[in-house]
N, C-alpha and C positions, 0 to 999 in steps of 0.2 A: 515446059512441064517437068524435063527431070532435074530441074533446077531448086523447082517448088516443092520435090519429094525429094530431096537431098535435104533441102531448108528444114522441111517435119522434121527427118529422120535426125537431124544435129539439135533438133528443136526439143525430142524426145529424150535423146541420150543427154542430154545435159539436163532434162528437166529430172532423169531415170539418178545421174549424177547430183544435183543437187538431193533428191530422195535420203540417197544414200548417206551422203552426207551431212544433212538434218539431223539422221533418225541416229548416226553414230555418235555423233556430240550429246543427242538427249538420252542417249543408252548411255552415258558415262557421270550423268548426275546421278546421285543419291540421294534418297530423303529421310529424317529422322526426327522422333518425336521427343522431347524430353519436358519433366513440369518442375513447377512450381509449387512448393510444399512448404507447410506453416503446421506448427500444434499449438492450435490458441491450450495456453493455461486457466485451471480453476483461479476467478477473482481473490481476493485476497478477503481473509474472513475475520471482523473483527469483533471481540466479545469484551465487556466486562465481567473479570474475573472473581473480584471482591469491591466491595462500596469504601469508597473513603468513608471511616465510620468517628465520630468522634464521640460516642456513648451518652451516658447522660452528664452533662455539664451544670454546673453553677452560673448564678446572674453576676454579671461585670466580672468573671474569670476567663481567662485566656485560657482557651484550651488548642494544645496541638499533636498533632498525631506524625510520627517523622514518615520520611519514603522507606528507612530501614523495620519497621516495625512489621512486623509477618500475620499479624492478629486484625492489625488495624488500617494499615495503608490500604490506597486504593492502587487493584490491579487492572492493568488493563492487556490485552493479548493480541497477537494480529499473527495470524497465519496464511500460510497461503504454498505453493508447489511451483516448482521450478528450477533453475539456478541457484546455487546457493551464492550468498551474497550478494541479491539482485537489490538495486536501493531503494527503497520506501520511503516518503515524504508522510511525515504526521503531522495533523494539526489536532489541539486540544481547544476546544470552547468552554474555558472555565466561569463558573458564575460568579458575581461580586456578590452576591447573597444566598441565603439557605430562607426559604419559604416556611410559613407556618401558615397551613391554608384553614384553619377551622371558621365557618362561617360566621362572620360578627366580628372575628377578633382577630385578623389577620398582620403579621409581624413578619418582620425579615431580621435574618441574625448575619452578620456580615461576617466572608469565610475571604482570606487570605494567599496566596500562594506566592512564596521569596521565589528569587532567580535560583537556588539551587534546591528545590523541594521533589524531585526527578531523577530518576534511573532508569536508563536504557539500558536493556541487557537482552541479548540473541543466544546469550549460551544457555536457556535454560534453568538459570539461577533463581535463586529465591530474593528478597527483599532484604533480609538482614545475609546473606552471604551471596550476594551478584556473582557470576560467572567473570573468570577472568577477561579482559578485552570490554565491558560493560562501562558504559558511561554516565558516570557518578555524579550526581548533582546536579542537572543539569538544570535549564530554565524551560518548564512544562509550558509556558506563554512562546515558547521557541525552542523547539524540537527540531534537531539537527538532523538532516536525513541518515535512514542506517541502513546498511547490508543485512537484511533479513537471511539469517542462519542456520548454521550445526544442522545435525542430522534432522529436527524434526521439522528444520526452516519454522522457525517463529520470533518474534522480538516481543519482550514482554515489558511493560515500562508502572515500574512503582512509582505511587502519588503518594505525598505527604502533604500538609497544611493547617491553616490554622483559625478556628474561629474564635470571633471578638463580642462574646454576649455583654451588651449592658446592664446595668447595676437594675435596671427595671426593665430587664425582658420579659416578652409571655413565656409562659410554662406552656411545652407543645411540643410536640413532634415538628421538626424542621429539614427540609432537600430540597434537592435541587438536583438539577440533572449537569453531570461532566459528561461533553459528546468528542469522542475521537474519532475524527477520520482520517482513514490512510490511503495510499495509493502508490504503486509503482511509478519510478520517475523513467525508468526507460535509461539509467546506469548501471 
């Protein structure tokens, strides 16, 4: 029997000794929290600024309106918050026609746009005096992505073009809709 209460007693001190020794390894970890943080940005906001306008025209005369003209070009604007220089991808859906919707008599006048009928410009500039660093002439059917800019971050891109009325067009009010859209590329 004092064999079997030696046995406890070594059974207890070593169980007393492991205790100890658990509890001082788990006293020596730490634990700590830290996160994960994002500021989603405002979408990018895009407006048309002025209509590509080409006034009143004659039948079978070409008429065309340049990207430089500040009266008459079409403006178009894309704003948005964040980075400056963060890059924007545009695309333009230009029409091959201008609509003359009046009932009974319905007519299309075909509108035109060359590979350099385009100005990209993020400085802020105007149509006939673009901001320095703005890219001139470009091709509106292939708009190169830009670094959306300068202090107020916006890129603002002038349209020019040109319609082809025939010798026996209707007389009428004629549009059509140019639709831009842009979106951040994530450069």
């Amino acid at each position: 029997m004092h064999n079997y209460r030696k046995l406890t007693l070594i059974k207890i001190a070593m169980l007393a000794i492991m205790f100890v020794f658990i509890f001082s390894i788990s006293s020596a970890q730490d634990v700590t929290t830290g996160q994960a943080v994002a500021n989603v940005l405002a979408i990018l906001a895009v407006s048309s600024v002025q209509d590509l306008d080409f006034g009143n025209i004659l039948q079978g005369v070409t008429a065309t309106v340049a990207r430089t003209d500040a009266a008459n070009s079409g403006i178009f604007q894309i704003s948005g918050e964040g980075i400056a220089n963060s890059e924007v991808s545009m695309y333009m859906q230009l029409p091959a026609y201008l609509w003359n919707s009046i009932p009974g008599s319905q007519d299309r006048l075909t509108i035109y746009f060359k590979n350099t009928d385009c100005t990209i410009d993020s400085t802020n500039g105007t149509p006939d005096v673009p901001g320095a660093g703005a890219l001139v002439g470009e091709d509106p059917h292939n708009i190169p992505d830009t670094g959306i800019g300068g202090a107020a971050n916006l890129i603002r891109i002038y349209l020019g073009g040109a319609v082809y009325p025939t010798v026996d067009q209707r007389a009428g009010a004629y549009s059509a809709d140019i639709i831009l859209t842009a979106a951040y590329t994530g450069d």
